[in-house]
N, C-alpha and C positions, 0 to 999 in steps of 0.2 A: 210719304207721310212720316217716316221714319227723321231725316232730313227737317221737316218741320219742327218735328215735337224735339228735336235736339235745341234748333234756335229758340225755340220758345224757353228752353232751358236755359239757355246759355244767358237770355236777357233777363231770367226770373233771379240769377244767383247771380250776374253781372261777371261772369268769365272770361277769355277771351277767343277770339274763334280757332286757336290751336287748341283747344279743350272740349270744343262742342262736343267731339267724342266719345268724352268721360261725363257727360252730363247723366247720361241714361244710370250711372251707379249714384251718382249724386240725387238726384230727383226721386229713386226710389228708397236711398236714406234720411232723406231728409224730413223733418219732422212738418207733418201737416200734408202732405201727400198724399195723396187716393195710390194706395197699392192694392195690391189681386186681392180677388174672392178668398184664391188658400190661405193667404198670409193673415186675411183678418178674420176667418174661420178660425183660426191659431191663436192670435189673441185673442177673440172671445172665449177661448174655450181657455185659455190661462186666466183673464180676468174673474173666470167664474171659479176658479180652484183656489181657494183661499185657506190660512191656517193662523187661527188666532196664535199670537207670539207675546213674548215680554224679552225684550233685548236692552240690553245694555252696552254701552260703546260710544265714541266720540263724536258730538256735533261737528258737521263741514257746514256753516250759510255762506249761500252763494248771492250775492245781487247783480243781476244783470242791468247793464245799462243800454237801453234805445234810443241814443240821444236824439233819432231822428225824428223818430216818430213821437217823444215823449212818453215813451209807456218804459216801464222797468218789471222784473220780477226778483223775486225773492226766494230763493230753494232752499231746501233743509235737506240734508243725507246725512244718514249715520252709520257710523264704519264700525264693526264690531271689531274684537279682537279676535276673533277667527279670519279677518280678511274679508269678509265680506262688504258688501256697501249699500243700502237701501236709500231711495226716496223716499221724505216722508211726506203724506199728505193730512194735514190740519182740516176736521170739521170744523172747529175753530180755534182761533190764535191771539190770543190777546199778549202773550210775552215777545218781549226780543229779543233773539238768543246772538249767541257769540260761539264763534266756529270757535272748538278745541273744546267745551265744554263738557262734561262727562254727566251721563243723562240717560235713564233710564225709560223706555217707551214703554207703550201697550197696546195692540192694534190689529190689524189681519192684513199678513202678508201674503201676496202675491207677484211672483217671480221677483224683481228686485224694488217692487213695492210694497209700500208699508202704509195702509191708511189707517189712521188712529183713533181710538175711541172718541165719543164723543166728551167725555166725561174729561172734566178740570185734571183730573186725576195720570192720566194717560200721560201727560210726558214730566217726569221729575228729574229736576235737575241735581244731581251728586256733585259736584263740584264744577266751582268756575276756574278757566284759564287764567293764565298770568296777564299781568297787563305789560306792554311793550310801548308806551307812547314817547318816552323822554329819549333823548340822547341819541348816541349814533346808528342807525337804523342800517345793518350791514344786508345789503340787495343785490343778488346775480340777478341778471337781465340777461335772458337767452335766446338767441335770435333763431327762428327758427320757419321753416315754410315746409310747404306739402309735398309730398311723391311726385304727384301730377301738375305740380305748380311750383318749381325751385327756380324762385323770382327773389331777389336781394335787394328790395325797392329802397332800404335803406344802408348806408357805412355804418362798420361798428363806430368810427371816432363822432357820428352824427350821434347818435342813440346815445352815448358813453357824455356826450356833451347837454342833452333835453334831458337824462334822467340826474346825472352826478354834477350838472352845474344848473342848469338854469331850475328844474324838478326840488334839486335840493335847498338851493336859495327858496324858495317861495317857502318851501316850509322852514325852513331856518328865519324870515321874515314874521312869516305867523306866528312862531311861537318863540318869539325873543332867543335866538339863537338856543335855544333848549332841544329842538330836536332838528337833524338834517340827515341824511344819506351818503354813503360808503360804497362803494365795491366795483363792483369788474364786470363787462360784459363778454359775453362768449357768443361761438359760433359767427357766422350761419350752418345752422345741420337743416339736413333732408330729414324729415320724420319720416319713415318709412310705412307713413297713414294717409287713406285716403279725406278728402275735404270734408271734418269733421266739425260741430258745434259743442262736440262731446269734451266740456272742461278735461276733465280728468282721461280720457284721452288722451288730448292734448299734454297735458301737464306730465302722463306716463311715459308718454315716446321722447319727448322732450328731456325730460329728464336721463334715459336710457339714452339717447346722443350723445347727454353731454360727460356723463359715466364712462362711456365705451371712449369719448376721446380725451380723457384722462383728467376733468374735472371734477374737483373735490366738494361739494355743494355745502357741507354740515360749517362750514364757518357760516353761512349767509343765513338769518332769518328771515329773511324775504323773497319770494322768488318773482320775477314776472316775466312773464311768458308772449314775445311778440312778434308776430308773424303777417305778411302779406295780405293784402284786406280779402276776404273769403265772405263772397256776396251770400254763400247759403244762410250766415248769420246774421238777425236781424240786428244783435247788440254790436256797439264799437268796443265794450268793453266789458267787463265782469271783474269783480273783487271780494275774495273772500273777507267775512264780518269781524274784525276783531281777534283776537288772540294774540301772545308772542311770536307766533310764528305767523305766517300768513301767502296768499299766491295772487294774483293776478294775469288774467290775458286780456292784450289788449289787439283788436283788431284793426289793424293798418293803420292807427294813428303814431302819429309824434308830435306830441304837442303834452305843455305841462295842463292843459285843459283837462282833458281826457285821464293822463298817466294822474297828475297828482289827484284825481277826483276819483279813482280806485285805491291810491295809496289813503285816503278820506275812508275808505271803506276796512280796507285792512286795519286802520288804526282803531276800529271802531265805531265809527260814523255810519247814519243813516244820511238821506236826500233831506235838504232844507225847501219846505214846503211855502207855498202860501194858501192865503184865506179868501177869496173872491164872495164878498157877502153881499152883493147887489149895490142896494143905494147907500150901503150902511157899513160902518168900520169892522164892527164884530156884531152880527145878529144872528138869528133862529135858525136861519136859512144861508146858512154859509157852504161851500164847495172849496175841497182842497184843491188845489196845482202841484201834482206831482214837484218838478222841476221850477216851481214860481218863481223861488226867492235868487235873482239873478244877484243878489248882492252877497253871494256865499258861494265857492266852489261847488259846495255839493248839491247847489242848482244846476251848474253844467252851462252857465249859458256865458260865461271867462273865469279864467283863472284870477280870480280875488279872494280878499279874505276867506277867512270861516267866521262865522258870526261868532257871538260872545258865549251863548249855550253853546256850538261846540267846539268854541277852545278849553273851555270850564270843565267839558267831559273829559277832552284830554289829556288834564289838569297844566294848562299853557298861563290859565289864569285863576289868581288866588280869589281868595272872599274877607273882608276886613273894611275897619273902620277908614283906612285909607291906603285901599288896595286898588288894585285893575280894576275888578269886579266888584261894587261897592251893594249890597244890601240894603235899603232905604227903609227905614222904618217910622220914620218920624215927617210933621211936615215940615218942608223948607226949600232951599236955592239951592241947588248942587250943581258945581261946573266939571265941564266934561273935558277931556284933551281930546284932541283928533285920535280916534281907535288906530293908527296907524303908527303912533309915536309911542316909540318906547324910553322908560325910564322918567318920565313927568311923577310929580308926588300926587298929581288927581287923577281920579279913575278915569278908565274910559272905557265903561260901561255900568247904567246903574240896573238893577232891577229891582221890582217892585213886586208885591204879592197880590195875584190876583184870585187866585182859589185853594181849598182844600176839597180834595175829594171826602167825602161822608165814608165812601168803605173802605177805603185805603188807607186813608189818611196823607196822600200824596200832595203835595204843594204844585201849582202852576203861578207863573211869574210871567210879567213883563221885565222883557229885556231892551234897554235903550242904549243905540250907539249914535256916535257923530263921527262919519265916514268923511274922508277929505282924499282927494286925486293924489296918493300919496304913495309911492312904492308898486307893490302889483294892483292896488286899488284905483292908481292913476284910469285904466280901465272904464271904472265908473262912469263919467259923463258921459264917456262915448255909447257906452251899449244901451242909456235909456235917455235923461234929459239933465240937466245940471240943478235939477229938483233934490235929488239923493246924494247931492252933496253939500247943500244947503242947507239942509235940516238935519232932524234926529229919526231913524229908524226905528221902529216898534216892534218886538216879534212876542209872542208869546209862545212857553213851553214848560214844560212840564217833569220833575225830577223822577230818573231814573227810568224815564219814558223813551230813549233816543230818536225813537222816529218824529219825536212831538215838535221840532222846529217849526214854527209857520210865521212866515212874514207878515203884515199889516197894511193896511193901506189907509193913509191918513187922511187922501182926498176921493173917498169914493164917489163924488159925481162930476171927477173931470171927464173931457172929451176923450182921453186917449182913449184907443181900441181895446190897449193890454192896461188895464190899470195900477198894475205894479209898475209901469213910467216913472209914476210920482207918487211913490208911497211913501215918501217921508213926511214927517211932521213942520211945518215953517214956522218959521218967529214969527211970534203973535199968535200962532193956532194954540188950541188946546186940545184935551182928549179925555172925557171921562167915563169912569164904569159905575155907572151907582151901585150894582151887584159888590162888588169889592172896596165902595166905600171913597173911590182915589179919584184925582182928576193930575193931566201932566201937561205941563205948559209949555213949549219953547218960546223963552224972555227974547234971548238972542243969540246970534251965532256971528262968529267971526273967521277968519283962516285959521288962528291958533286957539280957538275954544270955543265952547256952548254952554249957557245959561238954562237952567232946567229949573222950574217950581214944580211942586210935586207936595200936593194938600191934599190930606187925609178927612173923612169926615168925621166928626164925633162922633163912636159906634158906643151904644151900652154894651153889658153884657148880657151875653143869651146862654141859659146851659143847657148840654143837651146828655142824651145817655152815650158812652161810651161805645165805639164802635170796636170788636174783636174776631181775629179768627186763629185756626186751631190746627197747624202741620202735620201730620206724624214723618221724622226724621228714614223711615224705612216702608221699603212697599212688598207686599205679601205677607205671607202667613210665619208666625215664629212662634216656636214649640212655647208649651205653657210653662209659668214662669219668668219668663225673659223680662227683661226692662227693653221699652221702648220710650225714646224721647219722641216729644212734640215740641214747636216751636208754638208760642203762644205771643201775638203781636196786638198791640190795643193801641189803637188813637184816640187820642181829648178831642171831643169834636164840640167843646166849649166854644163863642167865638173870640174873635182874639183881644179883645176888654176885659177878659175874665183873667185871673190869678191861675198858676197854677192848681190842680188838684191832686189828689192819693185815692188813685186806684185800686180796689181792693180787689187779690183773686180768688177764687175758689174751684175745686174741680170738684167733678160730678160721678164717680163710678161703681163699678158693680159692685156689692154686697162682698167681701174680703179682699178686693182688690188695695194698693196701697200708693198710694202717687206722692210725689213732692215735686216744690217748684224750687229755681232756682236761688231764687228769690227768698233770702229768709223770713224775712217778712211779710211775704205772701203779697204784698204792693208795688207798684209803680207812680213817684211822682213825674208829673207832666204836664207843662205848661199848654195852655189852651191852643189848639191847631198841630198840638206836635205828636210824636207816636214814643211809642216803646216797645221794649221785648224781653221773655224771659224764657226758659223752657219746663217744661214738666216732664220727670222724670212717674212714669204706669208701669207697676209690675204685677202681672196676674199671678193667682195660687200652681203651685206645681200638679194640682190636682185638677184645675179645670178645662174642661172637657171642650174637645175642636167646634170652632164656630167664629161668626162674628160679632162681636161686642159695641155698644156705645158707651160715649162716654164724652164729657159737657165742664168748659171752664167758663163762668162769670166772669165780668166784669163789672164793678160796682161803683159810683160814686153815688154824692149828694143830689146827683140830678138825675139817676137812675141805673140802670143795667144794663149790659149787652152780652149775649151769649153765642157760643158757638159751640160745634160738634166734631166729634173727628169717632173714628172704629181704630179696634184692637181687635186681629185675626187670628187664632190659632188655629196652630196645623194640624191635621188628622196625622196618625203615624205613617202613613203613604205620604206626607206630606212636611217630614220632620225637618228640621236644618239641615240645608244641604253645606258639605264642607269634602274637597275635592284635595289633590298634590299629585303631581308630576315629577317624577324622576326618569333618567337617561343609567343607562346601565355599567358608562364610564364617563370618568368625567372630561378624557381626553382620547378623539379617533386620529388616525392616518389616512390620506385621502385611498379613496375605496373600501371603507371598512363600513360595515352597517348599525345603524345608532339603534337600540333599541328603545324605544320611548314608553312609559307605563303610567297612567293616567289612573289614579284609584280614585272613585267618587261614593262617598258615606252620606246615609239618610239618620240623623238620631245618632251617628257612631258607627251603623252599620252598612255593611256593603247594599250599594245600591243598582239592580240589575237595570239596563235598559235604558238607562241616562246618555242622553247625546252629548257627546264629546266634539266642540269644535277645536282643533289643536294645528296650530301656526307657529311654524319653525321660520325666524327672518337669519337671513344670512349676512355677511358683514357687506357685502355689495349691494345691499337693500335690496335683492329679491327675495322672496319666499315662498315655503311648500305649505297647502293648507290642504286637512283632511279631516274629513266627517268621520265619525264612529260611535260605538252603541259597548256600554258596557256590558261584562257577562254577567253569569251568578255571581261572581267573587268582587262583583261593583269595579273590573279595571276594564281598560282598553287599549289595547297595545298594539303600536303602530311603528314599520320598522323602516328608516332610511337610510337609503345605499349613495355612499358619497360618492359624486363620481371624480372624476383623474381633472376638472378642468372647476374644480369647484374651487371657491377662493379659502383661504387658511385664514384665521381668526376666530373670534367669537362669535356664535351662535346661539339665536334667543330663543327659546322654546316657549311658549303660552297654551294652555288648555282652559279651553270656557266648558264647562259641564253644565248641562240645562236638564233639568225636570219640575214638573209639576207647578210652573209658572214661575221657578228659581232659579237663579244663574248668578255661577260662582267661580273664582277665576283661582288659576296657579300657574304659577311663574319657576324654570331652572335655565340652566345654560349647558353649554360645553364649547370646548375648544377644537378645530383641525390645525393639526399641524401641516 
């Protein structure tokens, strides 16, 4: 029996039969497994121990890719500065967040989970990461495989040649030689881990390899991480979302398909979707395709372009009267160059407006390209029919939306099976939205251009009330008195036949309370469909008393009003500002000598008994010591480390997070080993 249930193993993770052995540890780590009665008596009884939390600390989004199956996911973990690392789980998710963001949660956590309120409110973003998208993209590639499986499937000078020359070309191609890749690969190292799915795993042992054989990591902003295909994982690949810095692992592939379509993620980028709406281009009844738009890497189905929205995210391509990216506003003939040629004086790509959201005020567009078998687009005919290079492609998306890519399909009742085959538009067709007013014609097409009319319809104008909503720049309770900003954002949701208008604002608050807006004039001009912003500085009396407050800004024109709400909290004195500092008892040890660390944390000014102290000491070799504590009466907590004789000399970071009463507030010192 024993003998069975190995093979059964071995063909469920694809191993090979020197490993059935190690199946039985594999099988019962792996996720989705019927393990014993104790083990999930265990987690039940952790899933039911829960503790409402408010944390603050760094976005990691992860996207997995299945390219096999066509399904992908999407993770969010957030690392405090205590070192800790949580999953978070979304009741619901309507933003797109970017790994490295700093973002403050609200939720009940259990063991190294975090589910989040339901409430809009629960994850706020403190600040965004840097952007990294231009120029020379410096990337370690480190090769690396399992304890139980040190298999070198591929040469470092093969890898060194898919990432640093052909990997790099295709994005040096995509984006007019503005951005490409840099750097060195390492190893092969043995992780000294069994057959994990676990990123960060991964990425820990991996890292510690290449540490201990004497590589320096902090020149490379990019890391990826590639190893021997490992059947327990369903993804080929995963890429962290966006930030300056960024990791990827890619699972037994080599190919710029795969690699540059996680480097797609690291920069940013979500999956290029499409639209499967039956008998009809765009109707009621439409269903997305993950992976549809085979005419964009971040479909997955070759390595070709990036559509026109996400070079534009990228900023690969400009917007202008006679740019790449040309805006169309008016009717008329507009000729396209092949998307593939660079340095032509005509775009090549137009888009067109197809909506304004009413509560955002957010714009969706038509984007139109003309793809020619040109460079890594060559590709093209092959993977569908010589339709999509005949015509002009259609996508529509949506600004500041990244996920909102979807392809078109401009002959929805051909025969093909897949009908993104022939989704392009041909000479002669047209295509129109009467919701938006537009109709877009392809005149003609040749090897070296496209013909486009593109007729507006006579719109009057329509007014409507102002749509508005109302931030507060800070979450929880602040002693009375304080000034709290709000961010205050209004759209003209005029349509776009009307004139600009002058938004007038007003705020709403308690009886002595005193606010002002940025804005000295208290207004906002705005042309019709567009947005704006200002903020309002709320400051309550020193006298008033703990609790939660409302409070309401107008927006006014000639065609009516729009209002919104936001609360102002004040803390009970259990609950006064919290304000913390860390100090080390010298500023310089000798190995073996003991650091004494002292964490003081004040409520109001005053000592604050019982406040948990998270405090993370990182060492110059990137490990570190983290430890919980509880302050005393005298509001400190003191925590003491003994250097030992093999610990590295240099600088050492000290960080304490102090939390109480749903407040958390950080302090920063250092010191030196000699």
């Amino acid at each position: 029996m024993l003998q069975r249930a190995m093979r059964a193993c071995g063909q469920r993770f694809g191993l090979p039969s020197v490993l059935l052995g190690y199946c039985l540890l594999l099988c019962f780590a792996a996720p989705g497994v019927a393990q014993s009665a104790g083990v999930g008596k265990v987690a039940a009884q952790a899933s039911a121990s829960s503790t409402q939390v408010e944390l603050e600390g760094e976005l990691e989004v992860l996207h997995e890719d299945d390219f096999k199956n066509k399904k992908s996911r999407i993770r969010h973990f957030l690392k405090t500065g205590a070192g800790e690392r949580y999953e978070l789980k979304f009741s619901q998710r309507t933003a797109h967040y970017q790994s490295g963001s700093k973002v403050r949660v609200r939720g009940s956590k259990s063991g190294n989970l975090l589910a989040l309120d339901s409430s809009s409110g629960s994850t706020q973003v403190l600040a965004l990461p840097a952007s990294n998208t231009l120029g020379e993209q410096k990337t370690a590639v480190l090769l690396v495989n399992f304890q139980a499986y040190p298999v070198q499937p591929f040469t470092s000078t093969a890898v060194n040649d898919m990432v640093f020359n052909a990997t790099s070309r295709f994005y040096k191609e995509n984006s007019d030689n503005q951005t490409w890749l840099s750097g060195q690969v390492f190893g092969w190292y043995t992780m000294p881990i069994a057959f994990t799915c676990e990123t960060s795993r991964i990425a820990a042992a991996a890292r510690q390899q290449a540490v201990d054989a004497g590589v320096d990591l902090t020149p490379f902003t990019r890391v990826i991480y590639l190893f021997p295909q490992n059947g327990a994982c369903s993804w080929s690949g995963v890429g962290s979302v966006g930030g300056a810095t960024s990791e990827a692992w890619i699972n037994g592939e080599l190919n710029v398909k795969v690699i540059g379509h996680e480097l797609g993620h690291n920069l940013g980028l979500y999956h290029a979707h499409a639209l499967e709406c039956g008998s009809g281009t765009l109707t009621s009844s439409c269903s997305a395709i993950e992976y549809g738009d085979g005419s964009d890497i971040m479909g997955n189905l070759a390595a070709v372009h990036f559509s026109s929205f996400q070079k534009q995210r990228l900023g690969w391509l400009n917007d202008g009267a006679a740019a790449q990216l040309q805006t169309v506003t008016s009717s008329g003939s507009y000729t396209l160059d092949p998307y593939e040629v660079n340095g032509g004086i005509r775009p090549r790509s137009l888009r067109v407006l197809k909506s304004i959201d009413a509560s955002t005020g957010k714009k969706s567009w038509y984007y139109i390209e003309y793809r020619q078998p040109l460079g890594f687009d060559s590709a093209l005919p092959s993977l569908y029919n010589s339709n999509l290079v005949k015509g002009v492609q259609l996508r529509i998306a949506t600004d500041d939306e990244p996920n909102s890519s979807h392809l078109l399909d401009m002959t929805p009742n051909s025969t093909y099976a897949d009908d993104m085959n022939d989704a392009a538009l041909l000479p002669g067709a047209s295509y129109s939205d009467s919701n938006a007013g537009v109709s877009i014609t392809l005149s003609w097409a040749d090897s070296g251009s496209a013909g486009v009319a593109i007729n507006f319809a006579q719109q009057s104008c329509v007014r409507r009330a102002p749509a508005v909503t109302l931030a507060s720049s800070q979450s929880g309770s602040v002693a009375a008195g304080s000034t709290v900003g709000y961010t205050v954002a209004v759209s003209n949701q005029d349509s776009s036949a009307c004139p600009a208008s002058t938004v007038a604002l007003a705020s709403v608050l308690p009886a002595g309370w005193s606010g002002s807006f940025a804005s000295q004039s208290q207004s906002l001009s705005l042309a019709a469909g567009s947005a704006g912003s200002t903020t309002l500085q709320v400051s309550s009396p020193a006298s008033a008393s703990a609790g939660s407050y409302g409070l309401a800004v107008t927006a006014s024109t000639t065609s009516g009003s729009g209002s919104a709400t936001a609360s102002y909290s004040i803390a009970s004195s259990q609950q006064a500002a919290l304000s913390s500092a860390v100090a080390t008892d010298k500023s310089s040890y000798a190995k073996g000598a003991v650091v004494t660390t002292t964490t003081t944390v004040l409520a109001g000014g005053k000592p604050l008994a019982n406040a948990s102290v998270q405090l993370l000491i990182s060492k110059p070799n990137g490990s570190a010591v983290s430890q919980t504590l509880l302050t005393g009466s005298n509001g400190q907590a003191v925590y003491k480390l003994r250097l030992g004789k093999k610990d590295p000399a240099g600088l050492y970071q000290v960080q304490a997070s102090a939390s109480s009463a749903g407040q958390t507030v950080q302090a920063n010192t250092s010191f030196s080993v000699q």
